[in-house]
C-alpha positions as CSV (number, residue, x, y, z in Angstrom):
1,X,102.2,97.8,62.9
2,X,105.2,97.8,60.9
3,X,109.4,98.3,62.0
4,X,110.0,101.9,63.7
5,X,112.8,103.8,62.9
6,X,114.3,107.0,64.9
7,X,116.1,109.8,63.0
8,X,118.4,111.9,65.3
9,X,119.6,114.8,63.0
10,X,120.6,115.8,60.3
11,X,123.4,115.4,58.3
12,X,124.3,119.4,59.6
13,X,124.8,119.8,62.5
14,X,121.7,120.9,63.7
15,X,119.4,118.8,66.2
16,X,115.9,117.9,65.9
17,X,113.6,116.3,67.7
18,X,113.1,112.4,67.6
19,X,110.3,111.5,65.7
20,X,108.8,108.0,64.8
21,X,108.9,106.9,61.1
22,X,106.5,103.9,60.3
23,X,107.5,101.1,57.7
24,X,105.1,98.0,56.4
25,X,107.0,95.6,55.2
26,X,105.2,93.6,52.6
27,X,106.0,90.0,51.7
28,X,104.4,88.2,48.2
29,X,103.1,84.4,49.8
30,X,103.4,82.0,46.7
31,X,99.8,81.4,45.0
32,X,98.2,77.9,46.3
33,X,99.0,75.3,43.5
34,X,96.2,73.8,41.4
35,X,97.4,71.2,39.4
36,X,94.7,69.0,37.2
37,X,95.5,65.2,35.8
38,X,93.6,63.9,33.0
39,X,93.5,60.2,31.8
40,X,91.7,58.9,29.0
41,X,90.3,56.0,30.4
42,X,91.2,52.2,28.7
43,X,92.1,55.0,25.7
44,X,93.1,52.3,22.9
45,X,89.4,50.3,23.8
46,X,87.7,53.6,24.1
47,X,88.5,54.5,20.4
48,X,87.6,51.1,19.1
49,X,84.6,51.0,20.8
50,X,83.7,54.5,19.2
51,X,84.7,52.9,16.3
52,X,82.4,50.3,17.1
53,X,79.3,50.9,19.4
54,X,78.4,47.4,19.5
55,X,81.6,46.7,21.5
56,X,80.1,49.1,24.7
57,X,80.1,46.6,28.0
58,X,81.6,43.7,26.7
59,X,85.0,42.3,27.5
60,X,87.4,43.5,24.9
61,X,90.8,42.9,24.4
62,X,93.0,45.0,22.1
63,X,95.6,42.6,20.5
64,X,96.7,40.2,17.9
65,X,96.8,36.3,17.7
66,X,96.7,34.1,19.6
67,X,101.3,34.2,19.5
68,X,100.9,37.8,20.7
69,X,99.8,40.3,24.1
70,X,97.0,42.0,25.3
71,X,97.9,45.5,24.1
72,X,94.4,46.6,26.2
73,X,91.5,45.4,27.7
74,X,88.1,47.2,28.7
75,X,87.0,46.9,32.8
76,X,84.7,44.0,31.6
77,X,87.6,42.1,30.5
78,X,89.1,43.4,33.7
79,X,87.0,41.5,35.7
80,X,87.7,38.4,35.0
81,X,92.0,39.0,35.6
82,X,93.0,39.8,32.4
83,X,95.4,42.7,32.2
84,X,97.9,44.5,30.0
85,X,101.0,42.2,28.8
86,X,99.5,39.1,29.7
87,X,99.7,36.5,26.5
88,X,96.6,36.6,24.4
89,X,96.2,33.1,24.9
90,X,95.8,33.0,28.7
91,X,93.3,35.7,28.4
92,X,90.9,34.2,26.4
93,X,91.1,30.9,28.6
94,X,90.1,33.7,31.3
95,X,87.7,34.6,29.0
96,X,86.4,32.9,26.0
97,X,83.6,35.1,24.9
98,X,86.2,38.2,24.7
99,X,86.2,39.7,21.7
100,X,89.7,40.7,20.0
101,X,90.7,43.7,17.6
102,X,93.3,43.9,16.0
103,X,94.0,48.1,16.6
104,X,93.7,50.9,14.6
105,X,96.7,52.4,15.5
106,X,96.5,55.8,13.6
107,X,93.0,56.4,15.2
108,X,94.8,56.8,18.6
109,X,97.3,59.3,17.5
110,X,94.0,61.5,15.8
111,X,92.1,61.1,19.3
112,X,95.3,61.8,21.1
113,X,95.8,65.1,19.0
114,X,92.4,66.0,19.3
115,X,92.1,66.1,22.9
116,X,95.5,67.8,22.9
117,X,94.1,70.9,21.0
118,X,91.2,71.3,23.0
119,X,93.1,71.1,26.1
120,X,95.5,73.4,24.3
121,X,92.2,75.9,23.5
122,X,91.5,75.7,27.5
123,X,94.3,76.2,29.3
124,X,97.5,78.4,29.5
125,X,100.0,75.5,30.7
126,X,99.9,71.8,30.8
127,X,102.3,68.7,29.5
128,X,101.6,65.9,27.5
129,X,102.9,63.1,29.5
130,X,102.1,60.4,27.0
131,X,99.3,59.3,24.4
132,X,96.7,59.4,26.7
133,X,97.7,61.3,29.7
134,X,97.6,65.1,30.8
135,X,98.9,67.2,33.3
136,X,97.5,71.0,33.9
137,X,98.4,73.7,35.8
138,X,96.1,76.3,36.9
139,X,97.3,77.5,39.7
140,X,96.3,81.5,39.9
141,X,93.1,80.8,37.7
142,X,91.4,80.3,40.8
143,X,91.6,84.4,40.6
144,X,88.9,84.5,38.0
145,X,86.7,81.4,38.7
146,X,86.6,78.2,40.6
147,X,89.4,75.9,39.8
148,X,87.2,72.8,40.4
149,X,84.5,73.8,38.4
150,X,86.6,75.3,35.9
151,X,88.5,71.7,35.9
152,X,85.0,69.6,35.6
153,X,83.5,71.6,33.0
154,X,86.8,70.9,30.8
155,X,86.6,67.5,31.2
156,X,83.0,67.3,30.1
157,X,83.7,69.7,27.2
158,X,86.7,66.6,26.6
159,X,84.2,63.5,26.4
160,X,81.3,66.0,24.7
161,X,83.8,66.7,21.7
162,X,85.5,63.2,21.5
163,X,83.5,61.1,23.1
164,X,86.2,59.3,25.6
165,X,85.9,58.3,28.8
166,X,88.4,60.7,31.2
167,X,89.4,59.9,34.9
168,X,90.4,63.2,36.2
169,X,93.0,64.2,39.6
170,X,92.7,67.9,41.0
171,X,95.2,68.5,44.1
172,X,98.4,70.5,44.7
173,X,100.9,68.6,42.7
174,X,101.5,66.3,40.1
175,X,102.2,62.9,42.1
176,X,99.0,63.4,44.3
177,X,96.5,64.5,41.1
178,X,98.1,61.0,39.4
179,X,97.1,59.4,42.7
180,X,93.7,60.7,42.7
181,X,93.0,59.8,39.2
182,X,93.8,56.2,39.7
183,X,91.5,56.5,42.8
184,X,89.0,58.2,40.7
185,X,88.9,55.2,38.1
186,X,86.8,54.5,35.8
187,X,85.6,58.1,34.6
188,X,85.4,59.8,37.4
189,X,86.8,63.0,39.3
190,X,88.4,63.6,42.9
191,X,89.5,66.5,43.7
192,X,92.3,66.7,47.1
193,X,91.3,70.1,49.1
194,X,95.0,71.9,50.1
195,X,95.9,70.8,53.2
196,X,94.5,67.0,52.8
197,X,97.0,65.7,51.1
198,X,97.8,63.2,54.4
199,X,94.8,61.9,54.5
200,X,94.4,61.2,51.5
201,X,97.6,59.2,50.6
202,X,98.0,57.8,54.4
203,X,95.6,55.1,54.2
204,X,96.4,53.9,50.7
205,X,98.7,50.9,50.3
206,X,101.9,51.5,49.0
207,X,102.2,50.2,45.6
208,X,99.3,53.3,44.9
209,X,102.5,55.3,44.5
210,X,103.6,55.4,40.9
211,X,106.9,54.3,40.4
212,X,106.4,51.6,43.2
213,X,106.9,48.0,41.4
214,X,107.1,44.5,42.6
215,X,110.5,44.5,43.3
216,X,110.2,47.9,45.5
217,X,106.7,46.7,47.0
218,X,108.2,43.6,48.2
219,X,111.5,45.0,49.6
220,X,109.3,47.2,51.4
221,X,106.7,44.9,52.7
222,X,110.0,42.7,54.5
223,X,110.5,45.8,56.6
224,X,106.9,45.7,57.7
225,X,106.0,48.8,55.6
226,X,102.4,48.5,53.7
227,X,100.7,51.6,53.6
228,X,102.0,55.1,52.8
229,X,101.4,56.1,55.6
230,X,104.2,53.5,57.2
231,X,107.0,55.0,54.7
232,X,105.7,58.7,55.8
233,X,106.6,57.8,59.7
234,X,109.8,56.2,58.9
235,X,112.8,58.7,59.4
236,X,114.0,59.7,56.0
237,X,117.4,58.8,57.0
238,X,116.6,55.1,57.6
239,X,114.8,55.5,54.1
240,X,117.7,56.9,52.5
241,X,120.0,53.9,54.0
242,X,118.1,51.2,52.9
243,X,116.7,52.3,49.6
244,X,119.1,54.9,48.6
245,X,117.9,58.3,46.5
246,X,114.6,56.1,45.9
247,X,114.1,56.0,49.5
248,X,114.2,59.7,50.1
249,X,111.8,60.3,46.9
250,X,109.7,57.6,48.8
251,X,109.4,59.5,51.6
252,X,108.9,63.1,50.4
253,X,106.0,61.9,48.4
254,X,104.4,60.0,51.2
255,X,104.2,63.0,53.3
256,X,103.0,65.0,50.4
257,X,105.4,66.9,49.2
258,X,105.2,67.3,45.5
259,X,106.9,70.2,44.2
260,X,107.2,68.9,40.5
261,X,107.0,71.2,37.7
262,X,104.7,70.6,34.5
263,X,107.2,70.3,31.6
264,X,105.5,72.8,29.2
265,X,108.1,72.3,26.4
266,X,107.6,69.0,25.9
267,X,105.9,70.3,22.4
268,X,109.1,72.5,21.3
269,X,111.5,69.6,22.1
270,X,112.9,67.6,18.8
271,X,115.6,65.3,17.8
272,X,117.9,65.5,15.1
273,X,120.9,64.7,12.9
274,X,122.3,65.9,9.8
275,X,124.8,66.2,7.7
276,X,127.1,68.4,5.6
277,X,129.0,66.3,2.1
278,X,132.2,66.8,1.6
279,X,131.3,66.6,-2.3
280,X,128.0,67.6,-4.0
281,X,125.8,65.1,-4.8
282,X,122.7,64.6,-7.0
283,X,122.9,60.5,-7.0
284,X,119.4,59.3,-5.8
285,X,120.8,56.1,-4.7
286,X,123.4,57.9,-2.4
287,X,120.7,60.6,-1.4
288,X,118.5,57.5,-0.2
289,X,120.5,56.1,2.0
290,X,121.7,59.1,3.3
291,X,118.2,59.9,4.1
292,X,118.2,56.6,5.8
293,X,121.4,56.9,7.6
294,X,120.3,59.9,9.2
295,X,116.8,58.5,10.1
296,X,117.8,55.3,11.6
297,X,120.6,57.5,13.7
298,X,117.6,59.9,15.1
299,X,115.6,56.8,16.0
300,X,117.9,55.2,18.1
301,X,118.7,58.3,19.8
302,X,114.5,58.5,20.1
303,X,114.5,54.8,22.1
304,X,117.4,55.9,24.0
305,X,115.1,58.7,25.5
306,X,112.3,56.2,25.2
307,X,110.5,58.4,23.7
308,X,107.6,58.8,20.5
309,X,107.9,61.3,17.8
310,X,104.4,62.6,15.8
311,X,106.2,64.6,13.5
312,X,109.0,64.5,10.7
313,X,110.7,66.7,8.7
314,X,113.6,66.7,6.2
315,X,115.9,69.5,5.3
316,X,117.7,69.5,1.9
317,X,120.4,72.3,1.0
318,X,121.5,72.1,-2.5
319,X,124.7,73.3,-3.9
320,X,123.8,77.2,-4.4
321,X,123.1,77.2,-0.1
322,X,119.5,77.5,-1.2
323,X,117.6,75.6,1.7
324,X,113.9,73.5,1.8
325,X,112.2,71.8,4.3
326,X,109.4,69.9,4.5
327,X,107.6,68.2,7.4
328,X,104.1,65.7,8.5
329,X,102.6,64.7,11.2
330,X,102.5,60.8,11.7
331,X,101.1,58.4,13.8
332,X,103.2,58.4,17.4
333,X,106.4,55.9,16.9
334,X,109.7,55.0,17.2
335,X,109.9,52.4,14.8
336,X,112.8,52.3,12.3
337,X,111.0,50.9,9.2
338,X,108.1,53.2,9.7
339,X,109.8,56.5,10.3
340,X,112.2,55.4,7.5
341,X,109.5,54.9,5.0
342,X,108.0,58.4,5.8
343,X,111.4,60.5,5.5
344,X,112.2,58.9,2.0
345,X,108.3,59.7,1.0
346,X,109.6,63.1,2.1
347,X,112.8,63.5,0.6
348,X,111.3,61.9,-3.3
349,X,108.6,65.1,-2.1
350,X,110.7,67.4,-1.7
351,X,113.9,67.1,-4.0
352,X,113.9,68.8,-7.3
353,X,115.6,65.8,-9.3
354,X,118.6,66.4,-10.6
355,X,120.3,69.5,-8.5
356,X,123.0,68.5,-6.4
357,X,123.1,68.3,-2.8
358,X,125.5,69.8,0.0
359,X,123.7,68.6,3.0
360,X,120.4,66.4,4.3
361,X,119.2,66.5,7.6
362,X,116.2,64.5,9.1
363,X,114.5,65.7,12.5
364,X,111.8,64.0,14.9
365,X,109.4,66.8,17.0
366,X,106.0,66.3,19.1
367,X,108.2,64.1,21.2
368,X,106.0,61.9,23.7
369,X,107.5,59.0,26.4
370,X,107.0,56.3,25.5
371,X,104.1,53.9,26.7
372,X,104.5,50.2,27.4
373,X,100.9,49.7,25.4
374,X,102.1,51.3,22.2
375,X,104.9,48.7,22.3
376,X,102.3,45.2,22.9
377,X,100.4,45.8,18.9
378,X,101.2,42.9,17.5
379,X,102.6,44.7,14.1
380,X,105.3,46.1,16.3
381,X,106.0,44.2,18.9
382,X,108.6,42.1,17.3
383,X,110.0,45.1,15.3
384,X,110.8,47.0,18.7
385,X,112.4,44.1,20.2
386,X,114.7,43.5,16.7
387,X,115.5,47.7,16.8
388,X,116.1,47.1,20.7
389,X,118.8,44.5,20.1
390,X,120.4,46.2,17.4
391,X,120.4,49.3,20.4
392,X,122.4,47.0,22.7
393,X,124.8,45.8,20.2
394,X,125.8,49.4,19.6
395,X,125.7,50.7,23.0
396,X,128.3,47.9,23.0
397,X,130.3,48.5,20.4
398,X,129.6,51.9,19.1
399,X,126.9,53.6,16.7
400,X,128.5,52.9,13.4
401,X,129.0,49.3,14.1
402,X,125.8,47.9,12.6
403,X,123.5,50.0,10.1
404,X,121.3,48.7,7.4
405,X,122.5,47.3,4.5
406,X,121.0,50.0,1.7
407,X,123.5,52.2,4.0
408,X,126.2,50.7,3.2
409,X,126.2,51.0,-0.7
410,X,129.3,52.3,-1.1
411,X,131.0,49.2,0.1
412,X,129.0,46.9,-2.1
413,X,131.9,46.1,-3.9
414,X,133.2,44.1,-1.2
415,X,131.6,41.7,1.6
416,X,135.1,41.7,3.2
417,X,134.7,42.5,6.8
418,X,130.7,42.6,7.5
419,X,128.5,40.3,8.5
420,X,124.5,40.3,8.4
421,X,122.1,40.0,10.5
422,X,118.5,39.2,9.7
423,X,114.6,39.0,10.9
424,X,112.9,36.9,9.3
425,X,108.6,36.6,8.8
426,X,107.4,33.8,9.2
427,X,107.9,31.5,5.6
428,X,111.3,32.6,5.4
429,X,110.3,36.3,3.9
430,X,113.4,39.0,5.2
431,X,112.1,41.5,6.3
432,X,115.1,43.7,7.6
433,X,118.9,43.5,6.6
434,X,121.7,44.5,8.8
435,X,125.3,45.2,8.1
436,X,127.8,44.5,11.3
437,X,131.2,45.7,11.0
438,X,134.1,43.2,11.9
């Protein structure tokens, strides 16, 4: 019954009798959470073996030489210790009979935009949380028909289409769905009913929690901590002292609480940099390395965010304010040389020759993170690793500090005051030039 109220008159002055006036008061309760995780199982092996069917069942490792890293490995290479990172050449003492390929590294980014649209097709929200990972929400779907089933059937409609192997998570939050999909591993499904999210994550040892490394595990372990459960049933407080922010995060997600959002944006975020000329130009040697300027600039401010773009555009506006754009898809990367070579194939595109130019501006979209397996291909490894030192030295000393040498045309004339830095391939071929200031 809801609140009673009693009116005594009127506002004259004119009494009435006290009656009873009944009021329901009617509160909204939040709609139960349904949040899915999809992984594409061993994704980078699953492609090649689709690429080649003979491949199915044996131990194969995703890679270069014998000088470089497992990039990835199927389960049957699994088995015999062989894991992502680890040199090539330990691995195949693990294993002699693995077989290594090289990667196809623009087959990953179609497969990876192919289950993206589908997913796209499906649902109304979800994230892309990296090449080969998927969150979805669905919470209120379960309105219409049974979240679960609804959730299975997509991820058999996934692996009809494409033909991948998908590990799927169904619970009330991000963190736990992850969990489950791990658990769930290799292509399977496990679904965490609301309300059992203790005992689910309880019994699991604590380095199940993403986010928990070596470091962390051990720290942990020398307070006698080894399941979740042990971090649940320590006061947060004593978390917080010892392990700082961390420590609370620790403990909220051991007891389940998981109130992440899914980042549905992550498809409307984009980088850029451009700029305006004091002067008009219509020089194609200054209009190249312009193009470049503004390219290498974006792409350290993509590693900063450790992040992948899969799209490029550039932007011309000639002298008359009359303004062109023109933009691709490419394969997922943050690679200088790469994303360099694209925008200049672009710009040459795109510029009528000979009108002259007020401004050029370059910009990076379908923005990913960044996955430690897209860094261990052999082609880029070493590239990343030059890029990431040239990062330090200007987070050091400023942005304009080092740039590449065609960037510095202008001061051609002189060497006085710059220094270069080189890689080198093997044999002595350079392969990229930089200019340091002094």
């Amino acid at each position: 019954m809801g609140n009673l109220f009693y009116l005594s008159k009127l506002p004259f002055n004119f009494p009435i009798p006290l009656f009873p006036i009944s009021l329901t008061l009617m509160t909204v309760s939040e709609p139960l959470r349904h949040i899915a995780h999809f992984d594409l199982d061993s994704f980078f092996v699953s492609v090649e073996i689709l690429n080649d069917p003979s491949l199915k069942g044996k131990p194969v490792l995703v890679g270069g030489s014998d000088r470089g890293v497992v990039a990835a490995c199927s389960y049957e290479a699994r088995k015999f210790g062989i894991h992502s990172a680890m040199p090539m050449k330990q691995a195949k003492k693990l294993c002699p009979h693995a077989i290594v390929v090289g990667g196809t590294r623009g087959e990953y980014s179609r497969y990876s935009r192919w289950v993206t649209d589908i997913i796209a097709s499906k649902v109304p929200l979800f994230e892309k949380a990296s090449i080969d990972e998927f969150y979805i929400d669905l919470t209120g779907m379960d309105k219409f028909f049974g979240v679960s089933k609804y959730t299975k059937d997509l991820r058999h409609h996934i692996m009809k289409e494409t033909g991948l192997p998908i590990s799927c998570g169904l619970s009330s939050g991000k963190l736990i769905s992850k969990i489950a999909t791990n658990e769930a591993k290799p292509n399977g499904f496990l679904e965490i009913p609301h309300g059992k999210e203790k005992d689910f994550l309880w019994p699991l040892p604590i380095e199940k929690i993403p986010g928990v490394g070596k470091n962390t595990e051990q720290q942990l372990k020398n307070f006698g901590i080894y399941k979740i459960e042990d971090i649940a049933k320590t006061p947060i407080d004593v978390m917080e002292r010892y392990f700082g922010k961390w420590g609370e995060a620790l403990w909220r997600k051991s007891n389940g609480i998981d109130t992440a959002e899914i980042e549905t944006g992550w498809e409307q975020k984009s980088m850029s940099h451009e700029n305006t000329f004091e002067q008009d130009y219509n020089d194609v040697d200054f209009l190249h390395s312009e193009i470049v300027r503004l390219t290498e600039k974006t792409s350290y401010s993509l590693r900063e965010d450790d992040m992948l773009t899969g799209c490029i555009t550039i932007k011309i506006r000639y002298s008359n304010f009359e303004t062109t754009s023109r933009q691709e898809t490419i394969d997922y990367t943050s690679l200088d040389d790469k994303l360099i070579a694209k925008a200049k194939d672009l710009f040459t595109k795109s510029w009528q020759k000979g009108r002259t130019v007020r401004l050029l501006g370059v910009r990076f979209s379908q923005l990913i993170p960044f996955t430690m397996q897209m860094s261990l291909f052999e082609d880029s490894a070493e590239k990343l690793n030059l890029y990431k030192a040239v990062d330090d030295i200007k987070n050091q000393f400023g942005t304009d500090v080092i740039s590449k040498a065609v960037t510095s045309h202008l001061n051609e004339g002189s060497n006085h005051g710059t220094s270069r830095l080189n890689k080198k391939r093997e044999g002595g071929e350079r392969d990229e030039t930089f200019r340091i200031a002094e």
